[in-house]
Each structure stands twice: as C-alpha cells, then as structure tokens.
DSSP file (Angstrom, degrees, kcal/mol; ACC not computed):
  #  RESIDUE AA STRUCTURE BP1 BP2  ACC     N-H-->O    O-->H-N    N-H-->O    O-->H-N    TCO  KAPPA ALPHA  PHI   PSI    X-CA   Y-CA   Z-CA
    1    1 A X              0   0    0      0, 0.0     2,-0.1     0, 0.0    26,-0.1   0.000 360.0 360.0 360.0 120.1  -85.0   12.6  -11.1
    2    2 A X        -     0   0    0     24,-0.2     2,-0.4    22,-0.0    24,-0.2  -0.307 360.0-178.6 -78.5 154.2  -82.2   11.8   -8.9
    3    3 A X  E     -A   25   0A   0     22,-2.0    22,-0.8    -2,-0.1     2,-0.5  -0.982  20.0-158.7-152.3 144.2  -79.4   14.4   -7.8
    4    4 A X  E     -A   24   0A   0     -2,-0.4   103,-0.5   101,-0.4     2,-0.3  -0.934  11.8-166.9-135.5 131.7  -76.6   14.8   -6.1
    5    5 A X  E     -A   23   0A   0     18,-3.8    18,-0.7    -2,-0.5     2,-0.5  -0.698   5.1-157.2-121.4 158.1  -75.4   17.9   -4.8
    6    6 A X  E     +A   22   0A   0     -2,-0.3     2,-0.3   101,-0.3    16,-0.2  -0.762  23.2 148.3-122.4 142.0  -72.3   18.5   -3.6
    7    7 A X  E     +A   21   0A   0     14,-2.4    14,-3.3    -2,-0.5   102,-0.1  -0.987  37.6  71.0-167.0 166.6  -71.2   21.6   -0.9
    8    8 A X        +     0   0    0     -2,-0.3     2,-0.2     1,-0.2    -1,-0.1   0.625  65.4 147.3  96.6   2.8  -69.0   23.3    2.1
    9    9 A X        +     0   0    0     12,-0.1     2,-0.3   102,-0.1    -1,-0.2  -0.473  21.3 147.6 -75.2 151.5  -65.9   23.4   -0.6
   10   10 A X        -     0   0    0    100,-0.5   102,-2.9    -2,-0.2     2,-0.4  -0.838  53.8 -78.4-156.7-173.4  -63.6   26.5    0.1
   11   11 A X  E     +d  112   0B   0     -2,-0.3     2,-0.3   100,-0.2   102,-0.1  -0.973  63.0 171.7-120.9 129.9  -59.9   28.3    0.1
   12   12 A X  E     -d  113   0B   0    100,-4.8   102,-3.0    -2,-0.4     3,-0.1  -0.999  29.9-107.4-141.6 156.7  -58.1   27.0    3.3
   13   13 A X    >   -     0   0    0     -2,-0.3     3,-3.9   100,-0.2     2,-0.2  -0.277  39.9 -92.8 -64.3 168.2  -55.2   26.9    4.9
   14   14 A X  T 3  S+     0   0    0    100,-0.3    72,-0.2     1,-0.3    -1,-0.1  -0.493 120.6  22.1 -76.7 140.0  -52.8   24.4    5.5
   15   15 A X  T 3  S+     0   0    0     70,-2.0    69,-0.6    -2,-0.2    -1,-0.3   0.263 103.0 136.7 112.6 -34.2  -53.9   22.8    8.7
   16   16 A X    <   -     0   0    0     -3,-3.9    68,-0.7    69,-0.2    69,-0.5   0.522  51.7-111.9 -48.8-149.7  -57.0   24.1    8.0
   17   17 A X        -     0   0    0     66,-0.2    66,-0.2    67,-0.2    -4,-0.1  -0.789  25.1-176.2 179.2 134.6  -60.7   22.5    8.4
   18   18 A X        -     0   0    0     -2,-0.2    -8,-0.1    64,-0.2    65,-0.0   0.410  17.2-161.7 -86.0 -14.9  -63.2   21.5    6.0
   19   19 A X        -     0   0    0      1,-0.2     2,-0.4   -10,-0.1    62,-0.2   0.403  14.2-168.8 -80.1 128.7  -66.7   20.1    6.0
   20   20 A X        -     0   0    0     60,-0.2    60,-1.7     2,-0.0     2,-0.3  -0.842  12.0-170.3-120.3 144.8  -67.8   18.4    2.6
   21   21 A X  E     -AB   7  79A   0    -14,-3.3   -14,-2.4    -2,-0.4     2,-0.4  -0.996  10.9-169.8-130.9 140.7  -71.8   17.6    2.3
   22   22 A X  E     -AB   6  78A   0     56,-5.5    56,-2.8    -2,-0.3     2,-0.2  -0.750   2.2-166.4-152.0 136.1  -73.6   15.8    0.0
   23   23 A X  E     -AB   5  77A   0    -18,-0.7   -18,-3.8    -2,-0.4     2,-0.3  -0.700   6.7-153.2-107.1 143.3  -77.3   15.5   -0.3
   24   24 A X  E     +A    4   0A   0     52,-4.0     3,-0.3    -2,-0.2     5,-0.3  -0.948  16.3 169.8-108.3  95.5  -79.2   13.2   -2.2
   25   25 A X  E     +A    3   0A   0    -22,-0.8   -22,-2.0    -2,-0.3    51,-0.0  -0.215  54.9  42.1-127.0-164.6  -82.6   13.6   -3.7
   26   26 A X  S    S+     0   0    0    -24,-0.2     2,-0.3    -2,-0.1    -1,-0.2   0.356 116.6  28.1  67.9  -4.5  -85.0   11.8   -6.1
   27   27 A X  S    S-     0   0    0     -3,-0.3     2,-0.9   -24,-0.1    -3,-0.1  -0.997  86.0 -96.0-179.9 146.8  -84.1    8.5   -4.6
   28   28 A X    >   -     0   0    0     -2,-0.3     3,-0.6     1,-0.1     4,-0.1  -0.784  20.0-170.3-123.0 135.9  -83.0    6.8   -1.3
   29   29 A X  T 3   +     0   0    0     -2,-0.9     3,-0.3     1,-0.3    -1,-0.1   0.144  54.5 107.4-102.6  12.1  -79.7    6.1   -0.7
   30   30 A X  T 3  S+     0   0    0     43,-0.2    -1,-0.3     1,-0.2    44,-0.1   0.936  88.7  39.3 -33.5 -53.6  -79.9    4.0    2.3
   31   31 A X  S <  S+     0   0    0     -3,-0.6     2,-0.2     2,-0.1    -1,-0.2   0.681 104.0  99.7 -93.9 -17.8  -79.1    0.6    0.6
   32   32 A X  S    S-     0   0    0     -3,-0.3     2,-0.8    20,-0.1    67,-0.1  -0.325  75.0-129.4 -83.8 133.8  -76.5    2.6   -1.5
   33   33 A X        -     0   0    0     65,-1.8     2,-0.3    19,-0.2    19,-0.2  -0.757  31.8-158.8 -91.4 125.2  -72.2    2.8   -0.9
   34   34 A X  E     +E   51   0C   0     17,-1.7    17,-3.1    -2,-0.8    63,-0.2  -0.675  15.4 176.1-101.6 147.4  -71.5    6.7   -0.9
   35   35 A X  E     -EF  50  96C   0     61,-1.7    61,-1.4    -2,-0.3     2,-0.3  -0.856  26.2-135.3-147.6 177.2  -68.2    7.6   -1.6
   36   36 A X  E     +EF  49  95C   0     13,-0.7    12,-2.0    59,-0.2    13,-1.9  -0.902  27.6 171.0-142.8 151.9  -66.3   10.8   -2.1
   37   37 A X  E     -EF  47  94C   0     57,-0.8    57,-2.5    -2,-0.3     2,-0.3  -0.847   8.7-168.1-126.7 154.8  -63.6   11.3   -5.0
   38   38 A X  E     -EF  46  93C   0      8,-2.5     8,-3.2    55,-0.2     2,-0.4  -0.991  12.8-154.7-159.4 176.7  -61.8   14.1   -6.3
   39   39 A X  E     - F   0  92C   0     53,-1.2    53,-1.3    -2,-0.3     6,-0.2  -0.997  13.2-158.4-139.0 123.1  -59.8   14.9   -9.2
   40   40 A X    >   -     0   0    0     -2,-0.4     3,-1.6     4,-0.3    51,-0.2  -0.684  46.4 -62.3-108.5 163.3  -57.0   17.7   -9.1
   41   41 A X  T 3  S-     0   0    0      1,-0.2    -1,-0.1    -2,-0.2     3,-0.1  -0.215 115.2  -3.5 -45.2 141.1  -55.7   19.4  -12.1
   42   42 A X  T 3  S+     0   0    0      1,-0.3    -1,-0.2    -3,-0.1     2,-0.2   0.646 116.9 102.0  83.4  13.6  -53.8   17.5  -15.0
   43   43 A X  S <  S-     0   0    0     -3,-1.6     2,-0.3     1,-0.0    -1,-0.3  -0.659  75.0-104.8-125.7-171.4  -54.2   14.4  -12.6
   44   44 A X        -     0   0    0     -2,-0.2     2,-0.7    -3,-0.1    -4,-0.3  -0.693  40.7 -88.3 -90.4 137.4  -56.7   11.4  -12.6
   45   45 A X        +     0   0    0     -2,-0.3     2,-0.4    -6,-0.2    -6,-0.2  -0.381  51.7 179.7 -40.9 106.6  -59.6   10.7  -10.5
   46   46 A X  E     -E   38   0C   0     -8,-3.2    -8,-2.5    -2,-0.7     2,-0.1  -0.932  31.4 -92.3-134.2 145.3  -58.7    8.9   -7.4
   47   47 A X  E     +E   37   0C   0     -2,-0.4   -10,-0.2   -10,-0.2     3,-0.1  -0.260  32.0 175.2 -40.0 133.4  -60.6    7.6   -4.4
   48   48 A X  E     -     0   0C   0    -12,-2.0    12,-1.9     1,-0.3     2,-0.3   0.792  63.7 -29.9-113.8 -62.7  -60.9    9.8   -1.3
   49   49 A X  E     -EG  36  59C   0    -13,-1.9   -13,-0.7    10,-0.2     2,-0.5  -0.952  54.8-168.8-158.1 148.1  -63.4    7.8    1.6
   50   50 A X  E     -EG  35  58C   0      8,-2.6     8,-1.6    -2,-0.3     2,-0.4  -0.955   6.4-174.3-137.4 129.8  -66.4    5.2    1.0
   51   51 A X  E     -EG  34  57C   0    -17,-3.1   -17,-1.7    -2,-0.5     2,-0.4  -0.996  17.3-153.6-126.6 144.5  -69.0    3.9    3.6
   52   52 A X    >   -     0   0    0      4,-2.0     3,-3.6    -2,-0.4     2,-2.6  -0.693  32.9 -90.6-108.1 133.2  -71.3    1.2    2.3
   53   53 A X  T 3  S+     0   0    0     -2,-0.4   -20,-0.1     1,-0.3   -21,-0.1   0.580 129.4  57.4 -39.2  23.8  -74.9    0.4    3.6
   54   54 A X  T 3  S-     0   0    0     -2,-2.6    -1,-0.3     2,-0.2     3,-0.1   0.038 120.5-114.5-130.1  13.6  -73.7   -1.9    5.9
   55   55 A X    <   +     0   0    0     -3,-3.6    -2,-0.1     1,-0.2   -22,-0.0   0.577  64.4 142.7  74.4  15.7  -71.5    1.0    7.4
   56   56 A X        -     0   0    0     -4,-0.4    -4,-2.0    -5,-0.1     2,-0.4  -0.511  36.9-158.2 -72.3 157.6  -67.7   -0.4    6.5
   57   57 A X  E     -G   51   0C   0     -6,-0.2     2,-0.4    -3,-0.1    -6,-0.2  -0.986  15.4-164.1-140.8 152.7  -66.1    2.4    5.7
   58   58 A X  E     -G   50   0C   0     -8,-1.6    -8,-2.6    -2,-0.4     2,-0.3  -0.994   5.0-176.1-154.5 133.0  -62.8    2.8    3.5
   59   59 A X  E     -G   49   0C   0     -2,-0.4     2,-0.4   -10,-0.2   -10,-0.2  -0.919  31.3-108.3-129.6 150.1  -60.4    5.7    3.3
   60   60 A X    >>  -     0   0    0    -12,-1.9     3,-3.5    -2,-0.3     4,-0.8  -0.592  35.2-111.1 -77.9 149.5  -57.4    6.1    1.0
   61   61 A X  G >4 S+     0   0    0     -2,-0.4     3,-0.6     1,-0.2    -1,-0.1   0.781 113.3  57.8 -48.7 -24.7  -53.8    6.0    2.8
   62   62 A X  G 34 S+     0   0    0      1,-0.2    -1,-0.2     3,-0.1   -14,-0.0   0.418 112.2  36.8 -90.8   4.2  -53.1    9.6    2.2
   63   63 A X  G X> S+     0   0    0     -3,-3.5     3,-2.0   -15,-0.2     4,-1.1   0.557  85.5 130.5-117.0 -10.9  -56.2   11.0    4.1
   64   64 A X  T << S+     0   0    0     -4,-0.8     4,-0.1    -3,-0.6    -3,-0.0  -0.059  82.3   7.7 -51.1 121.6  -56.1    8.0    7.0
   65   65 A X  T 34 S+     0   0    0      2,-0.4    -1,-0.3     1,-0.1    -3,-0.1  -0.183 126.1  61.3 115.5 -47.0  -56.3    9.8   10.0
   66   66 A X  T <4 S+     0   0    0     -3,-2.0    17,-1.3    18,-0.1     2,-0.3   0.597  94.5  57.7-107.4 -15.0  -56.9   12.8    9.0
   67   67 A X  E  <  -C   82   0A   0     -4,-1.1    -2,-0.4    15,-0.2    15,-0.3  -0.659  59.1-153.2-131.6 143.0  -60.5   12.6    6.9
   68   68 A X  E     -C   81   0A   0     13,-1.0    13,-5.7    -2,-0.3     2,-0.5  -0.878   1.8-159.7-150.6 108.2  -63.8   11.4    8.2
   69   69 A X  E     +C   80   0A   0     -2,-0.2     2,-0.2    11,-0.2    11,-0.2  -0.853  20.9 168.3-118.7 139.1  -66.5    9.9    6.2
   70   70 A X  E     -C   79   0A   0      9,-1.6     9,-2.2    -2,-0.5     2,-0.3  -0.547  15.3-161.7-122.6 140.0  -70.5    9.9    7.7
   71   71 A X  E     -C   78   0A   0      7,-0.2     2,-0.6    -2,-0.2     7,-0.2  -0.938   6.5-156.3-140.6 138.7  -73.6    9.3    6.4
   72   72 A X  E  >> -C   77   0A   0      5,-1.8     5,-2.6    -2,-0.3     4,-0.6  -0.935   9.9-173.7 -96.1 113.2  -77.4   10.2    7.6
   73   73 A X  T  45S+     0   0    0     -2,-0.6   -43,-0.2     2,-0.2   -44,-0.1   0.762  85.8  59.0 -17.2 -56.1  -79.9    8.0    6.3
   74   74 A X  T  45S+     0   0    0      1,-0.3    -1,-0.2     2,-0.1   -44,-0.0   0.741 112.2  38.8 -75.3 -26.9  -82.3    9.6    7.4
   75   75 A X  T  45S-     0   0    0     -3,-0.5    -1,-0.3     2,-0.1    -2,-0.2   0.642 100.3-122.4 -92.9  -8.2  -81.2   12.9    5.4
   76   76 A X  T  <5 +     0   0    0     -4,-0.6   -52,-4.0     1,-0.1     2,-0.3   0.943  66.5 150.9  14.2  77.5  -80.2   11.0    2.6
   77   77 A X  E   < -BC  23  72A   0     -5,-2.6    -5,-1.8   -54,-0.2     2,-0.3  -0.957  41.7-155.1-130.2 111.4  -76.7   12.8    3.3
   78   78 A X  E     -BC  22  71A   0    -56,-2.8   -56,-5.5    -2,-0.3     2,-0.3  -0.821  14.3-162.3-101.9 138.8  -73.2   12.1    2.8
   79   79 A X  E     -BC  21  70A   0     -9,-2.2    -9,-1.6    -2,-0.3     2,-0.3  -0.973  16.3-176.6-141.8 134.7  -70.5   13.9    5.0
   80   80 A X  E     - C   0  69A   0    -60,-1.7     2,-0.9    -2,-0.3   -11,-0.2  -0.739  11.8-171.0-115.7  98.2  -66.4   14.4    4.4
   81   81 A X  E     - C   0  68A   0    -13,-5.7   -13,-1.0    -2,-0.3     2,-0.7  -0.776  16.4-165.1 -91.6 115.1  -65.0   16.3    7.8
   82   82 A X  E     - C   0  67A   0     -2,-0.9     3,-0.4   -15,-0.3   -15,-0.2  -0.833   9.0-174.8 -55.6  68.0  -61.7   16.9    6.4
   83   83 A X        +     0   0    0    -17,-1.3   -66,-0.2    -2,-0.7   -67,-0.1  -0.387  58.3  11.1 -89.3 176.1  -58.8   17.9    9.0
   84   84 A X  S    S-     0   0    0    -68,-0.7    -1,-0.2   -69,-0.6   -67,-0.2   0.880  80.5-169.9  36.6  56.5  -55.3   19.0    8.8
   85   85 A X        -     0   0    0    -69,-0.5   -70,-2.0    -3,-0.4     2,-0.3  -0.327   6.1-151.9 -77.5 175.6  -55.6   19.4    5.3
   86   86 A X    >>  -     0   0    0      1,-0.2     3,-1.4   -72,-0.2     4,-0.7  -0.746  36.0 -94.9-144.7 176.8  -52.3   19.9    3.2
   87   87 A X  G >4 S+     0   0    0      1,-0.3     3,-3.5    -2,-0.3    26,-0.5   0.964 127.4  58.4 -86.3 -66.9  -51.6   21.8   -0.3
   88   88 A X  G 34 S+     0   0    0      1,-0.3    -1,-0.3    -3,-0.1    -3,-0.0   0.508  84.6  71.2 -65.2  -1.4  -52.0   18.3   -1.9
   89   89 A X  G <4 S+     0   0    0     -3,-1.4    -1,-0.3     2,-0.0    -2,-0.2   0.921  79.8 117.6 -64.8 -43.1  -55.8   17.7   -0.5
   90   90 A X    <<  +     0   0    0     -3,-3.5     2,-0.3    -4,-0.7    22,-0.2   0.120  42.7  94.2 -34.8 119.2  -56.3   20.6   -3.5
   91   91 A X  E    S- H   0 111C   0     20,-0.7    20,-2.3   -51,-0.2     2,-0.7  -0.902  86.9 -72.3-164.0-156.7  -58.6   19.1   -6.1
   92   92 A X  E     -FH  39 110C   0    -53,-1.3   -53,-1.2    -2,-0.3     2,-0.6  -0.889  46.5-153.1-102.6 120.2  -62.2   18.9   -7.1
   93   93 A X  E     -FH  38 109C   0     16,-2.9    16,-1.4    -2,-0.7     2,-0.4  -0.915  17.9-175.2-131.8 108.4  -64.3   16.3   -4.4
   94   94 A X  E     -F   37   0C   0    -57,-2.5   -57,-0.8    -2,-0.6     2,-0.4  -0.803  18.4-124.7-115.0 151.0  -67.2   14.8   -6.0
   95   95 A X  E     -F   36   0C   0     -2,-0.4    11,-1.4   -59,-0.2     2,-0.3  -0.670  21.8-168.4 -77.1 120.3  -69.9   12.6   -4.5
   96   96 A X  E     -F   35   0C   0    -61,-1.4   -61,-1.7    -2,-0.4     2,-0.2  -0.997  11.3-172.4-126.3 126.0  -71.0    9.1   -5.6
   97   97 A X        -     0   0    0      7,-0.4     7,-0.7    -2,-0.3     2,-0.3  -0.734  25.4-170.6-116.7 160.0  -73.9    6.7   -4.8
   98   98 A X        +     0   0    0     -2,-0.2   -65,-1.8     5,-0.2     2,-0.4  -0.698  21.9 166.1 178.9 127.0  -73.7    3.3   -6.1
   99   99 A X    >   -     0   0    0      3,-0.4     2,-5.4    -2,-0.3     3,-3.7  -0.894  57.1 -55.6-149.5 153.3  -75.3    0.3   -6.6
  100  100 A X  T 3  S-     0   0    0     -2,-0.4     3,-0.0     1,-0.3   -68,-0.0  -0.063 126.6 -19.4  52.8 -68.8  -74.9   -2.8   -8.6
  101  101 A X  T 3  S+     0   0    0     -2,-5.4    -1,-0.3     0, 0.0     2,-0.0   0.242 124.9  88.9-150.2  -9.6  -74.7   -1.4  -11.6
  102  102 A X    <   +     0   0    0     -3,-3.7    -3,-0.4     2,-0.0     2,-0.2  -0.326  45.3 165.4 -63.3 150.3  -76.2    2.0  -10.9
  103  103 A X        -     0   0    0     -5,-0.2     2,-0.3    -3,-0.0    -5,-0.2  -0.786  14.3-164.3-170.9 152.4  -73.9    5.0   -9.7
  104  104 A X        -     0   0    0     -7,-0.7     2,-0.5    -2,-0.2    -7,-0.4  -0.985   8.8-169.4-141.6 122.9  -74.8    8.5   -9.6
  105  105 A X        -     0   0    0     -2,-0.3  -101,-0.4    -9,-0.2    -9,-0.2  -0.841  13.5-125.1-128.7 167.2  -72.4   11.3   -9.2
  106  106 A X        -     0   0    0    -11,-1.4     2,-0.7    -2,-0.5  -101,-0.1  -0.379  30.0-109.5 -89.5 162.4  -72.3   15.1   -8.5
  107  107 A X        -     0   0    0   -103,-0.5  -101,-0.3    -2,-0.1   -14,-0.1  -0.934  65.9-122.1 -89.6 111.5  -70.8   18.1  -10.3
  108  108 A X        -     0   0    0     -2,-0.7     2,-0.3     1,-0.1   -14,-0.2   0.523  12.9-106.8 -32.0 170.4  -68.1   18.5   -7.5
  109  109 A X  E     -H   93   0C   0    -16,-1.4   -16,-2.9  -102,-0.1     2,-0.2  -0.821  33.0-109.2-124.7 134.4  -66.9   21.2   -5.0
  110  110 A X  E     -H   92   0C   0     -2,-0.3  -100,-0.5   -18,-0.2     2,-0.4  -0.631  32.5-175.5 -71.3 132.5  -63.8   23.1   -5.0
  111  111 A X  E     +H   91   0C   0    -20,-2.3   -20,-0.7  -102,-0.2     2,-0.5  -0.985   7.6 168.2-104.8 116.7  -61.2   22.3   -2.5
  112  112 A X  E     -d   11   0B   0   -102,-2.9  -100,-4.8    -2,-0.4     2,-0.7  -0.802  16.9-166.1-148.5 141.6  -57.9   24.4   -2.1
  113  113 A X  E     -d   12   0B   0    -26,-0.5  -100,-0.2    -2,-0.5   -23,-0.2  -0.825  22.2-132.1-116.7 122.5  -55.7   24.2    0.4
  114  114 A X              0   0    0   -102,-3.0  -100,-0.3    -2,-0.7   -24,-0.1  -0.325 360.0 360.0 -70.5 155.0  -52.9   27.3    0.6
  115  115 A X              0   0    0   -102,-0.1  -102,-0.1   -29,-0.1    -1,-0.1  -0.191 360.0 360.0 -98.9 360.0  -49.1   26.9    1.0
C-alpha cells in the first residue's frame, strides 16, 4: 500500500524557518516528480515547488528565492526548506508523487506563519 506522509509543519514567525518532509512508502519514487502544494483557507490549491526524476526543479514566483525543494532517493524522501516565510506562506502543504497517470498525495501539514 503506498503512503505519503507528510511532516515538520508548525506556528512560526514571520521571517521564520521551516523544514517540510515527506516520506514515501509502499513504492519507489525515484522515477516519480514530487511536488509540494498547499491550499490556505477559503482559497484554491495552488503549486508551491516540484523536482522531477530527472532533477529539474520548478518553484512558484511567490516562494522563488526563498523556498528549497530536495529529494533523497535513496530515502524515498521529499524535502521543502522554507525561509523567510511571510503571513501569506499560511496554508495547508501537501505532498505529491506522480506519474503518468498515477499521483499519490498526502493528508497535509499545517503551516502558519504569525503577523
């Protein structure tokens, strides 16, 4: 049975630090593009960071710079190091594997970043 679990979500300040993990079991996610998403209240899901099994990696504009997303193979592990975060980072940050026509997601990790 595949899973993905999702962790390292908190209350932070702004400015604060982050580390988002997510580990993957039942299956190996080598060949698979991991991504991380999140979804704030009342809003839509939107893309946060992706890296693909060829290692390209893709970030939305409003985290460029400031967000870093990693993956170990070897752990079958996805990582979002999350700096300077700001009141609007707050949402819900879920985890994605995906391939072809497969994708697999997590129940997501609280983020919320104080005023």
């Amino acid at each position: 049975q595949v899973q993905i679990v999702e962790s390292g979500g908190g209350l932070v300040q702004t400015g604060g630090s982050l580390r988002l993990t997510c580990a993957g079991s039942g299956s190996s996610f080598s060949a698979y593009t991991m991504g991380w998403y999140r979804q704030a209240p009342g809003s839509r899901r939107e893309f946060v960071a992706s890296i693909a099994d060829s290692g390209e990696i893709s970030y939305r504009d409003s985290v460029k710079g400031r967000f870093t997303v990693s993956r170990d193979n070897a752990k079958n592990t996805l990582y979002l190091q999350m700096n300077n975060l700001k009141p609007e980072d707050t949402a819900v940050y879920s985890c994605t594997a995906k391939r072809n026509f497969l994708s697999y997601w997590g129940q997501g990790t609280q983020v919320t970043v104080s005023s």
